[in-house]
C-alpha positions as CSV (number, residue, x, y, z in Angstrom):
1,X,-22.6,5.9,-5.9
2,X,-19.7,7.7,-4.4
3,X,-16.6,5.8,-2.8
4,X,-14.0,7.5,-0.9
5,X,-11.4,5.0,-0.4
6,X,-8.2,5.9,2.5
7,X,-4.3,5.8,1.7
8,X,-1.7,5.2,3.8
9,X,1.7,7.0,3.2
10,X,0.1,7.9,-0.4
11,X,-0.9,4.6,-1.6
12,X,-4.1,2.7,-0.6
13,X,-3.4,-0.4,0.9
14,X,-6.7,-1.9,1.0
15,X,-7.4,-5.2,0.7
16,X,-9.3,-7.3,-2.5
17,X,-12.3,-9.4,-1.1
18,X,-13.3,-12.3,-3.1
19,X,-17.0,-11.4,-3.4
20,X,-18.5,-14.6,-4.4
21,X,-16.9,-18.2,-4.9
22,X,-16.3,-18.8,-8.7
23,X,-17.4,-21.9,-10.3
24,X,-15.0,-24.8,-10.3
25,X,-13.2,-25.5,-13.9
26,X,-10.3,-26.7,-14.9
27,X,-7.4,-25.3,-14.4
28,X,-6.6,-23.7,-17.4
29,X,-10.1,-22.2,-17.6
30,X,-9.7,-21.1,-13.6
31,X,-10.4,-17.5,-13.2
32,X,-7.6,-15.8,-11.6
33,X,-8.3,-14.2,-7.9
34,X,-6.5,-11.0,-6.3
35,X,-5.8,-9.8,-3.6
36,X,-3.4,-6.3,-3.1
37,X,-0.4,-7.2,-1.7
38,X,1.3,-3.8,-2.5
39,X,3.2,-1.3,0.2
40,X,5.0,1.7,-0.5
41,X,7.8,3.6,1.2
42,X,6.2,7.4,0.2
43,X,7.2,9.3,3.6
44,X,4.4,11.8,3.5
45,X,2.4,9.8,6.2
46,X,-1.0,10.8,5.4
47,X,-4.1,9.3,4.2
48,X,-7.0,10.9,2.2
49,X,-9.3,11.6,5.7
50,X,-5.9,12.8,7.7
51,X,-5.1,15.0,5.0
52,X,-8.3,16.6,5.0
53,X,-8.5,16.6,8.6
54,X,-4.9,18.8,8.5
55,X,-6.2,21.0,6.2
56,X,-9.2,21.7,8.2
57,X,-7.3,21.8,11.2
58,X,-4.8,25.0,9.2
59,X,-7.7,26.7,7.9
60,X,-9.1,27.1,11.4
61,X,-6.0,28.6,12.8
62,X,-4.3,32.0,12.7
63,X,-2.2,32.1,9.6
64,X,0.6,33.3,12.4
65,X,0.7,30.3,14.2
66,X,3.7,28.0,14.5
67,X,0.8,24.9,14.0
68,X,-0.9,26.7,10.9
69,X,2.5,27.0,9.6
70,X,3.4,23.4,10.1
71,X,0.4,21.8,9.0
72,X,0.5,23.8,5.7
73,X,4.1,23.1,5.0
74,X,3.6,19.6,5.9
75,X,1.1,19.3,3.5
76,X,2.9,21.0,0.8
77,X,6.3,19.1,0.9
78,X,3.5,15.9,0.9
79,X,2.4,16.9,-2.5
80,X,6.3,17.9,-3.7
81,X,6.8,14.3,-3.0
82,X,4.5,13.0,-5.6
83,X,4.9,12.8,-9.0
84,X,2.7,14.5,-11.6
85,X,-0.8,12.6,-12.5
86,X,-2.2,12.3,-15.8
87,X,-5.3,14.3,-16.7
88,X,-8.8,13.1,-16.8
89,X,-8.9,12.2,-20.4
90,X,-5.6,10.2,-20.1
91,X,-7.6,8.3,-17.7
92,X,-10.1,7.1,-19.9
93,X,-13.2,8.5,-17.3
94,X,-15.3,10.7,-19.5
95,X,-17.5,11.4,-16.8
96,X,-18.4,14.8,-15.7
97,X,-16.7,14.5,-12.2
98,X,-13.0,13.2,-13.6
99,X,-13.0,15.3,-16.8
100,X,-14.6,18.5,-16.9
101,X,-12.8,21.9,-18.2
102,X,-11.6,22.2,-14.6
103,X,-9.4,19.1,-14.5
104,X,-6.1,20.8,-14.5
105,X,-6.7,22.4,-10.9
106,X,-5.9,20.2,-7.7
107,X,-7.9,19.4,-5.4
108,X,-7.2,19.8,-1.4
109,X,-5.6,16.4,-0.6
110,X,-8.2,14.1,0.7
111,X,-11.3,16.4,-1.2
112,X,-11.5,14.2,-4.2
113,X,-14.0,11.7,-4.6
114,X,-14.5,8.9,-6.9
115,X,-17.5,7.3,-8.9
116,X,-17.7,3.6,-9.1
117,X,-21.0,4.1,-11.5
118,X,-18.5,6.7,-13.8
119,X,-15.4,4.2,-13.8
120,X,-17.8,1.6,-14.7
121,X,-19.5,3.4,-17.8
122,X,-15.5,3.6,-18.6
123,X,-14.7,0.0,-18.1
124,X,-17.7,-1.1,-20.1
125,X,-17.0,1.6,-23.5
126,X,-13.6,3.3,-23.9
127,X,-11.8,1.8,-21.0
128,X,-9.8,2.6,-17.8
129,X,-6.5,3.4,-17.5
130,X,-4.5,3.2,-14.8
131,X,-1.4,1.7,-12.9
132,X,-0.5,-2.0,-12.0
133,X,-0.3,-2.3,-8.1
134,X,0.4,-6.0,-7.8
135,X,1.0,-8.9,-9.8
136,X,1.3,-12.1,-8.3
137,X,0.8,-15.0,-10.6
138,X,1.5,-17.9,-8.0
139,X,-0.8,-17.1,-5.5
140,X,-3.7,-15.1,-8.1
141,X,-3.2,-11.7,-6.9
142,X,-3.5,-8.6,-9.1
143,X,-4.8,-4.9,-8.5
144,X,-5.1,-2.3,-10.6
145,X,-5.1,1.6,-9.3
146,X,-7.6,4.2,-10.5
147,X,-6.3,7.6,-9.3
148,X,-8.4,10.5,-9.2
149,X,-6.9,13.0,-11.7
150,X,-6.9,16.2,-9.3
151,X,-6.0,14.2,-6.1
152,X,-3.4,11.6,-6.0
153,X,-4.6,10.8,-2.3
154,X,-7.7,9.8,-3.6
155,X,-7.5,6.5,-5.3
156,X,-9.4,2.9,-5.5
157,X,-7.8,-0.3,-6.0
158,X,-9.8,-2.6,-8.1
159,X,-9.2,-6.1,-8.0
160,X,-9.1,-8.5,-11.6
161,X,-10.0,-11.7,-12.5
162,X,-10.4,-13.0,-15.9
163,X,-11.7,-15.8,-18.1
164,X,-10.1,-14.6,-21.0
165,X,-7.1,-16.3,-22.7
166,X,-5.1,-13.2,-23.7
167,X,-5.8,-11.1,-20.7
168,X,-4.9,-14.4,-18.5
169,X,-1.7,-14.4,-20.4
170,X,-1.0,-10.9,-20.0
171,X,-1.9,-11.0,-16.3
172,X,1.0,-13.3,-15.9
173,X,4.1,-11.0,-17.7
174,X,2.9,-7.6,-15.9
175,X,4.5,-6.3,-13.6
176,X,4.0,-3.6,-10.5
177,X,3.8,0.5,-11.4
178,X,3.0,-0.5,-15.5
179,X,0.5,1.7,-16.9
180,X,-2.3,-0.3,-18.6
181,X,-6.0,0.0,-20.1
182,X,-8.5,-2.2,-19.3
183,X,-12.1,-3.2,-20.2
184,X,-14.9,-5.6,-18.0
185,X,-17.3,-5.1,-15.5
186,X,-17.3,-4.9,-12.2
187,X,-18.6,-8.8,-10.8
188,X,-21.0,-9.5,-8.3
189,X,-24.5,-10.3,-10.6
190,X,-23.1,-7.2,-12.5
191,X,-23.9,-4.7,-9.4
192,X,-21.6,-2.7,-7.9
193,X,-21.2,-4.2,-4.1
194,X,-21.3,-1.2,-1.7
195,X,-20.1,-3.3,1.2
196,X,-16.7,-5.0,-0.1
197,X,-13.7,-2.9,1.0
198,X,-12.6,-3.3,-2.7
199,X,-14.8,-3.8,-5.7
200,X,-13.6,-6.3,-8.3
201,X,-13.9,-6.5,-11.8
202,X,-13.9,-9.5,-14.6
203,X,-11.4,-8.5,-17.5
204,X,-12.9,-8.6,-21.0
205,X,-9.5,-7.3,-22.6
206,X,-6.0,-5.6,-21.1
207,X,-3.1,-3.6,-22.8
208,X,-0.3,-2.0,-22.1
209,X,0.0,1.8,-22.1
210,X,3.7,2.1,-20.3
211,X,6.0,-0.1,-19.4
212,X,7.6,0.5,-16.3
213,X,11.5,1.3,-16.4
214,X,13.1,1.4,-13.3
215,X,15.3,4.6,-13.6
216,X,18.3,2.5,-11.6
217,X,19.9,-0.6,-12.1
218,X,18.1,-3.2,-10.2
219,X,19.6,-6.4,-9.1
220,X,19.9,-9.2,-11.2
221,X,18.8,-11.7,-8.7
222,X,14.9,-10.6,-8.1
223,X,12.8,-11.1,-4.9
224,X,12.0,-15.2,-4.9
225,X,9.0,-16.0,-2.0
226,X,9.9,-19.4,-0.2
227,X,7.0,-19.7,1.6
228,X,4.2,-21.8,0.0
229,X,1.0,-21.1,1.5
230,X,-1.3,-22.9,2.6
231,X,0.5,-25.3,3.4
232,X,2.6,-23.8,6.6
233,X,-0.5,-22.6,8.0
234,X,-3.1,-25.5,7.4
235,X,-1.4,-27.5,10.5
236,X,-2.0,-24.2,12.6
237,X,-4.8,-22.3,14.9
238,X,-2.4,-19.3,15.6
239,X,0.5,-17.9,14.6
240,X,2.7,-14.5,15.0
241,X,1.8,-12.1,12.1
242,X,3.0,-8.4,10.5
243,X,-0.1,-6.1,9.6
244,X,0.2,-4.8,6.3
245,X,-3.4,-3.1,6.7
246,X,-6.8,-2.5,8.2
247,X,-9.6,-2.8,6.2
248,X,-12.4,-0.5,7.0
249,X,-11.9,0.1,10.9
250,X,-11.2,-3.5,11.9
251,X,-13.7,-5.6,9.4
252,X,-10.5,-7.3,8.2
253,X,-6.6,-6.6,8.0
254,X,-4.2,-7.8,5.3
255,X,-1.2,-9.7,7.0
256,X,2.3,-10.7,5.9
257,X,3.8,-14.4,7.2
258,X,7.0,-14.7,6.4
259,X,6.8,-13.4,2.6
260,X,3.5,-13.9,1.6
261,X,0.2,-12.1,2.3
262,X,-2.7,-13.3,4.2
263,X,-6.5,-11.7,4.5
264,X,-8.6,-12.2,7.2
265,X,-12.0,-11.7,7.8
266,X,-13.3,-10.3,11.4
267,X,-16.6,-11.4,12.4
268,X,-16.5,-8.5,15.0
269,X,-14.3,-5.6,13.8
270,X,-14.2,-4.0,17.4
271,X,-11.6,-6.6,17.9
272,X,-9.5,-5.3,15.3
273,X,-10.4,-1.5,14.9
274,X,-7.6,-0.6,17.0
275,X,-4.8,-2.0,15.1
276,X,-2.3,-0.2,13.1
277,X,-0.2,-1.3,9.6
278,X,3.2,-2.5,11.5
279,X,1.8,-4.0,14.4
280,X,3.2,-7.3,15.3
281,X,-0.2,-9.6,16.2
282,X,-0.7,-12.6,17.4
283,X,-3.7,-14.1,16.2
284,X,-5.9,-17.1,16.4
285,X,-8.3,-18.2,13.2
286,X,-9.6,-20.7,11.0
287,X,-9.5,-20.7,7.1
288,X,-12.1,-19.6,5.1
289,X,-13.4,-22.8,2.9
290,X,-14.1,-20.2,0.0
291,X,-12.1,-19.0,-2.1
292,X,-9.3,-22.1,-2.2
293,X,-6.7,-19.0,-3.9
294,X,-5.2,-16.9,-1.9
295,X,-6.0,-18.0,1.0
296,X,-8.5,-16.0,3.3
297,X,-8.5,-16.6,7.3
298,X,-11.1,-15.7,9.6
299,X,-10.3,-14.4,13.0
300,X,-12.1,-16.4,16.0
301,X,-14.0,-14.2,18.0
302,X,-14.0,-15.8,21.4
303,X,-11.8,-15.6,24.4
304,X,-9.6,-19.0,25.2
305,X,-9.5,-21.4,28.0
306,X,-6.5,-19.0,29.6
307,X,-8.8,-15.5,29.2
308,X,-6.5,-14.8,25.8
309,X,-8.0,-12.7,23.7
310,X,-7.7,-14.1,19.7
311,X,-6.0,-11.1,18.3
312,X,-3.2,-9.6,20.8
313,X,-0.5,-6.8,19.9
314,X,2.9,-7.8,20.8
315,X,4.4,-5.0,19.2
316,X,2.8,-1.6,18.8
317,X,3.8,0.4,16.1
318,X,1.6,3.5,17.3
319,X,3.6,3.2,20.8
320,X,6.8,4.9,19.0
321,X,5.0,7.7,18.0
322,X,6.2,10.5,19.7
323,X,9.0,9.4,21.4
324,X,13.3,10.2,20.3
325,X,14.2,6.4,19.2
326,X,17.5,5.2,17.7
327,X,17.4,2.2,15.1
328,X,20.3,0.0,14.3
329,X,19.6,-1.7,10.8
330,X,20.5,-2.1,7.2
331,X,20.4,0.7,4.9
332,X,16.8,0.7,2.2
333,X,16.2,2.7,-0.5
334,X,12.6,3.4,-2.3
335,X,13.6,4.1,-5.5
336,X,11.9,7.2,-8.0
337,X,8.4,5.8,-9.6
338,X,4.8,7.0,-11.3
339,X,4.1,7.9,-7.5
340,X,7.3,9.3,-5.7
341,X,9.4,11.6,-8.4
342,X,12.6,11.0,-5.7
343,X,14.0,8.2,-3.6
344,X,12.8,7.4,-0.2
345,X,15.4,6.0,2.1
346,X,15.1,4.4,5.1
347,X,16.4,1.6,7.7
348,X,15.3,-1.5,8.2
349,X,14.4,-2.7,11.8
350,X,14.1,-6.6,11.4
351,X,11.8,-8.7,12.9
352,X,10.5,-12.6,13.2
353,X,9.3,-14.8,10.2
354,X,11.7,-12.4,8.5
355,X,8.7,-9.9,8.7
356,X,10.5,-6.3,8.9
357,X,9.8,-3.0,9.3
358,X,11.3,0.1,7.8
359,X,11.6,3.5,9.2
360,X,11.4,6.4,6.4
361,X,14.1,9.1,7.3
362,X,13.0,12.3,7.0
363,X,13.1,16.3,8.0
364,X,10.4,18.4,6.3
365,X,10.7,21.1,8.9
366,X,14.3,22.7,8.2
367,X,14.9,24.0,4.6
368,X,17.5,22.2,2.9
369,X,17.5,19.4,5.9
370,X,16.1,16.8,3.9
371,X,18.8,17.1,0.7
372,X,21.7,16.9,3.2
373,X,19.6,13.9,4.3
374,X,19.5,11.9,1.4
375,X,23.0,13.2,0.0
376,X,24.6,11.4,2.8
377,X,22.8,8.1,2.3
378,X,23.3,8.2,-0.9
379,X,27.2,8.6,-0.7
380,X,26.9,5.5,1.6
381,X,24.6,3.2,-0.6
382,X,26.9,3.7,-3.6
383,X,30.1,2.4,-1.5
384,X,28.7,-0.8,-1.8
385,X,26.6,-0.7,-4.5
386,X,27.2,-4.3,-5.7
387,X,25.6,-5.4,-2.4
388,X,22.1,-4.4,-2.9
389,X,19.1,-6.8,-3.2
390,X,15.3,-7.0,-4.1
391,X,13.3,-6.8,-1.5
392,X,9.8,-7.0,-3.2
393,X,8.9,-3.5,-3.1
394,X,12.3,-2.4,-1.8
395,X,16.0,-2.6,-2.4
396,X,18.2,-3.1,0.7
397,X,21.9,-2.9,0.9
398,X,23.0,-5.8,2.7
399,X,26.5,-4.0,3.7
400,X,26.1,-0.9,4.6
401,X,24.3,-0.9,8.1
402,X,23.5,2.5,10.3
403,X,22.5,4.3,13.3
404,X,19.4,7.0,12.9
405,X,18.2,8.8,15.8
406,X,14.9,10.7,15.7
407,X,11.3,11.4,16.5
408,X,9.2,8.7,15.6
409,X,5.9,9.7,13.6
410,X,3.1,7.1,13.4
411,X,-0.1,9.5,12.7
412,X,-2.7,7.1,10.3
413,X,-3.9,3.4,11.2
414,X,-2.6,2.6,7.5
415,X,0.4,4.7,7.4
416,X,2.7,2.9,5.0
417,X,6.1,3.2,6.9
418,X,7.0,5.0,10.9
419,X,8.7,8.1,10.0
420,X,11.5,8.7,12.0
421,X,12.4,12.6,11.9
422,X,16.0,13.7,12.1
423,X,18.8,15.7,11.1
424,X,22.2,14.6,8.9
425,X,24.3,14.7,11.9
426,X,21.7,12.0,13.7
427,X,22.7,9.4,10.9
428,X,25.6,7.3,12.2
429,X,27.6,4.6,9.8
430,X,28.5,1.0,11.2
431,X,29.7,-0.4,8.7
């Protein structure tokens, strides 16, 4: 069975269904649910379908047009973005489509495929190797990442549980981007489910292969959620959300309240298939009985007594796209990891429930724009380098505060982060 599974701005950001409820137990026995709660601030804004679509689109064209040319370069300073991924056999896939003699040449970005049946022979013998996405221990969310070794825009995130003692102690100490092996099966009767937007799998056994080093000091104080769900939401019918992603054309979107992260199920995915990753939503639900960890809402698919529809856009990301648009907003920075092999920097725009966006800065047009880019935000950031904290995937520099003027670029449903295109001249200091 062959999956192709979408990325946005380079890393997937789909969303772990739980596939059946698990039976009750105590609590120390309790498996431990998932769901990806991951983003990433990789500027190439493409996903595995756009990025075959582009290359399609520059094949077709003269190789002297200005779009052939732009689509092509586009693509390539995409892939200078990313940082190298291990081979086949370092992957722990010994099946004939992830290993073969072959594996050392790339794939066109978005080509790749991957075989659920092949990672499972891996999970079930040698084992599968891969990266941490999330790890959550108070709310029971972790994902793993399988990238395909000849296309890192080809990837699947597999959701873990676990009745196992050690891997349940593991589970709790990893962290995001560690390299690990695992073992297991994928769950549901011990079938592969070709409907869930994310297959799942029960951990027999987990073990480190790399730990992650951040190559910059972090701050000491790390990212502390203080929103406890469910409880502000159990009280509520509606409330003002963030999409973080859109699961399979509208059948349901990840959503972040406040600092947490919230699935929902949609009955009726036309009522959803529009929405874009950075949309601001208001929507109206119920929660989902099953599972009690993390909590799961479901989208109510009926109009109200006023004629509202249950899931409105109050803020459209996709709206910016296209249009010259100046941002006023503290200074981030994406730091250099297994996927980006530079830092990403950006500016925040912030928004209710503390729910912000950020805009990726970026010029991949004019040769050399892009270093002059980052050398001047750099210069800034280390000013006040003692003022920098953790935003979860994210550091931002809570003194230094700017001006960027550009083209907004919004081209993929599940594009991590707006790009905003500009020059070094179009970045302004405030303070």
């Amino acid at each position: 069975m062959i999956y192709r599974y979408l990325i946005g701005g380079a890393i997937v950001v789909s969303f772990a269904i739980v596939l059946q409820e698990q039976k009750s137990c105590a609590s120390t026995s309790e498996p431990l649910a998932e769901f990806n709660h991951g983003t990433a601030g990789v500027p190439p804004a493409i996903s595995a379908g756009t990025a075959s679509t582009l290359s399609k689109q520059a094949g077709s064209l003269s190789s002297h047009t200005k779009q052939a040319g732009s689509l092509r370069s586009y693509l390539k300073r995409s892939h200078q973005m990313l940082a190298q991924i291990p081979s086949g056999s370092e992957h722990g896939v010994t099946g004939s489509k992830h290993s073969n003699a072959d594996s050392s040449k790339e794939l066109p970005p978005g080509q790749a495929e991957i075989d659920l049946e092949e990672l499972r022979n891996s999970l079930k013998t040698s084992g599968l190797v891969g990266e941490i996405h999330a790890a959550d221990p108070s709310n029971r969310q972790f994902v793993f990442t399988y990238r395909h070794p000849k296309d890192f825009f080809t990837n699947v995130q597999i959701g873990m549980i676990t009745h196992n003692d050690s891997a349940r102690d593991f589970f709790k100490t990893m962290k995001r981007h560690d390299r690990v092996k695992i073992t297991g099966d994928f769950i549901h009767q011990g079938e592969i489910v070709p409907e869930s937007p994310q297959p799942h799998v029960e951990v027999s056994s987990i073990e480190m292969v790399k730990k992650y080093e951040s190559p910059i000091r972090l701050p000491e104080n790390k990212f502390a959620k203080t929103t406890i769900l469910p409880q502000e939401l159990l009280d509520k019918g509606e409330a003002d959300f963030l999409v973080h992603a859109n699961v399979k054309n509208g059948a349901a979107l990840v959503l972040e309240y406040k600092d947490n992260f919230v699935f929902l199920t949609v009955p009726a995915p036309k009522l959803a298939a529009h929405v874009y990753r950075n949309d601001r939503v208001h929507i109206r639900f119920t929660r989902q009985k099953h599972p009690k960890q993390p909590m799961h809402l479901e989208l109510e698919s009926n109009v109200d007594g006023a004629g509202n529809a249950p899931l409105v856009v109050t803020d459209s990301i996709k709206a910016l796209h296209g249009k010259r648009y100046s941002q006023k907003g503290n200074l981030v920075r994406f730091p250099k990891s297994p996927q980006i092999n530079r830092d990403i920097w950006a500016v925040e725009q912030k928004g209710p429930n503390g729910n912000s966006r950020t805009f990726t800065l970026v010029n991949f047009t004019k040769k050399g724009e892009q270093e002059k880019i980052d050398a001047k935000l750099k210069g800034w950031w280390e000013t006040h380098s003692d003022s920098v904290i953790d935003g979860r995937n994210k550091l931002v520099n809570t003194k230094i505060e700017i001006v960027a003027t550009g083209k907004m670029n919004v081209v993929d449903p599940n594009q991590a982060n707006a790009q905003m295109r500009l020059h070094a001249k179009d970045l302004k200091l405030v303070r």
